[in-house]
C-alpha positions as CSV (number, residue, x, y, z in Angstrom):
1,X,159.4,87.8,51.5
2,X,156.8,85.8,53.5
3,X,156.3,82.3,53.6
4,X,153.0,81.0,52.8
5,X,151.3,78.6,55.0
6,X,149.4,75.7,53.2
7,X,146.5,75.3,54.6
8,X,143.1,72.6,54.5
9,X,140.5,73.8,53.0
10,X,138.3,70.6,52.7
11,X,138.6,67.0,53.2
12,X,136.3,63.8,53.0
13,X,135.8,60.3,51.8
14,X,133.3,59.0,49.6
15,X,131.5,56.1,51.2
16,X,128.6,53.5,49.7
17,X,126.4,51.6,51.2
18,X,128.2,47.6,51.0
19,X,124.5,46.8,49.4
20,X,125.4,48.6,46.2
21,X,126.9,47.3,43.1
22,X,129.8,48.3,43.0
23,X,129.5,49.7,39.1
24,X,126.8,52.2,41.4
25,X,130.0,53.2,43.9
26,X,132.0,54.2,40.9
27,X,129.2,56.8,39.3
28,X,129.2,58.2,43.0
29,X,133.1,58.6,43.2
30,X,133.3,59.9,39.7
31,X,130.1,62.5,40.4
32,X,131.5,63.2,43.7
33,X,134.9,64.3,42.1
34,X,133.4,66.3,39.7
35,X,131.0,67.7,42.2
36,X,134.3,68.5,44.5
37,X,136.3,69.8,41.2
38,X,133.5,72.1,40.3
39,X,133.1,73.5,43.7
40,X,136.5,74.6,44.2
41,X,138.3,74.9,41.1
42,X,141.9,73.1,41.9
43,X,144.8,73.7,39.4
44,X,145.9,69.8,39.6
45,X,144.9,66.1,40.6
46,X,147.0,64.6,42.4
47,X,147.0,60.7,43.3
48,X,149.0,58.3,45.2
49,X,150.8,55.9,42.8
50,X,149.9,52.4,42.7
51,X,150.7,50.0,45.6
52,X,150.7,46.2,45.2
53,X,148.5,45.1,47.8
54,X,148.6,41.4,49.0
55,X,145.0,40.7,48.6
56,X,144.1,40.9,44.6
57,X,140.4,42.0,45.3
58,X,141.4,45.3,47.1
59,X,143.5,46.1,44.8
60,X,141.0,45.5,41.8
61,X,138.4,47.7,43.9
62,X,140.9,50.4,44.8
63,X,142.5,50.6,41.1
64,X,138.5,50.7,40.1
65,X,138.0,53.6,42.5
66,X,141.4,55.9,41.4
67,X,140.1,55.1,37.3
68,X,136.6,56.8,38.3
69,X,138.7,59.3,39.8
70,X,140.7,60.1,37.1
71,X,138.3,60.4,34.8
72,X,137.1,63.0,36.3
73,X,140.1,65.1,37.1
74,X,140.4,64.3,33.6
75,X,136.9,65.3,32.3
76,X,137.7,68.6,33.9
77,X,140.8,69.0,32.5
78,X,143.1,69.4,35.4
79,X,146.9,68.2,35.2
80,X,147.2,64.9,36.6
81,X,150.3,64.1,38.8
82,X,151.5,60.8,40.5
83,X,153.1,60.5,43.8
84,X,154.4,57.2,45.1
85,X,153.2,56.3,48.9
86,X,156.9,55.8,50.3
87,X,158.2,59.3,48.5
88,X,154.8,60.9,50.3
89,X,155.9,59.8,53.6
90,X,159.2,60.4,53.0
91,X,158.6,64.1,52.1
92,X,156.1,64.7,55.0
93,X,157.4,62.6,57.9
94,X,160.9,62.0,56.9
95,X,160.7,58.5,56.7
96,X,159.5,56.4,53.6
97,X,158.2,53.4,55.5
98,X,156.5,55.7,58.3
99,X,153.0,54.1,60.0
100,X,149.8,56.1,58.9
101,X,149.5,57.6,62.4
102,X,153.1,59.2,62.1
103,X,151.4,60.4,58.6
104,X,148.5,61.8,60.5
105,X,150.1,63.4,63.4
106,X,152.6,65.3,60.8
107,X,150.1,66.2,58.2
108,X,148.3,67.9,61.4
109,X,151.2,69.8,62.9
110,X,152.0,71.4,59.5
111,X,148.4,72.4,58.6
112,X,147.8,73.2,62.4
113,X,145.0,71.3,62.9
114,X,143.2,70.9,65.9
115,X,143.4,67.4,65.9
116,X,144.6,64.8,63.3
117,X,142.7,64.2,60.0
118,X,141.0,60.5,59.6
119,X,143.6,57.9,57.8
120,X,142.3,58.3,54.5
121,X,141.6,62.4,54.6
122,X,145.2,62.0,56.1
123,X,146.8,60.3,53.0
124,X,144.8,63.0,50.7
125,X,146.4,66.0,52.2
126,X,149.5,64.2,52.7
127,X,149.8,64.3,48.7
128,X,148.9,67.4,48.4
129,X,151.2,68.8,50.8
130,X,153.6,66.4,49.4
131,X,153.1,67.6,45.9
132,X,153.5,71.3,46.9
133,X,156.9,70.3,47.9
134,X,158.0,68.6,44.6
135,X,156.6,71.9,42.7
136,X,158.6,74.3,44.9
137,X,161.5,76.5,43.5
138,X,163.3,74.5,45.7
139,X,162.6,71.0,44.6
140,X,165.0,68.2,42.4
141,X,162.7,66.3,41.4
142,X,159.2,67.3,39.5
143,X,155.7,64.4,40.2
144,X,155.4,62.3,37.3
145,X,152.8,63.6,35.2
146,X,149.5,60.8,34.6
């Protein structure tokens, strides 16, 4: 039997202008998602889990940005899974405290990319590649379902 090769289909970021509200920079997340989820018809959502950052404002803006999100994975009825940031690294680079780079330059090798994603397009197929790997045959230890 062969082994299949994941492999990138897509990847991108969803970027506002820093005039906007930022109510306006959630519709365009949320559209984008559905736009995204439309387009290519994914079985599953899968987001990092929640990180306590030190500054309180980016984390209010990024826990904004992953509920817009989610409401549209939602919407569209996909099955939500959460995957913390040190089990991603530790599944892709072996190493649950590993530096975004090492992230990068691994996520690359095993999609065989010519060069390495951007950090964020990076941590986005990290999870899915990580999640893959949790819902192998193989695997101990199932994503917690959102």
């Amino acid at each position: 039997m062969e082994k299949r090769q994941a492999e990138m289909l897509v990847h991108g970021t969803v970027s506002c202008p820093s005039n906007w509200e930022r109510s306006r920079c959630l519709a365009l997340i949320a559209r984008t998602v559905r736009e995204q989820i439309a387009k290519l018809r994914p079985t599953a959502c899968i987001v990092e889990g929640l990180f306590y950052a030190q500054n309180f404002q980016t984390a209010l803006i990024m826990g904004e940005a992953r509920g817009a999100s989610l409401v549209a994975a939602a919407e569209s009825g996909l099955e939500i899974f959460e995957i913390a940031p040190r089990k991603v690294k530790q599944t892709i680079v072996g190493y649950g405290a590993a530096q975004k780079l090492a992230v990068a330059k691994m996520v690359q090798r095993m999609l065989n990319l010519v060069e390495p994603p951007p950090a964020d397009a990076a941590d986005a197929l990290a999870l899915a590649l990580a999640y893959a790997q949790a819902t192998s045959r193989y695997s101990f230890a199932p994503p917690k379902r959102v």
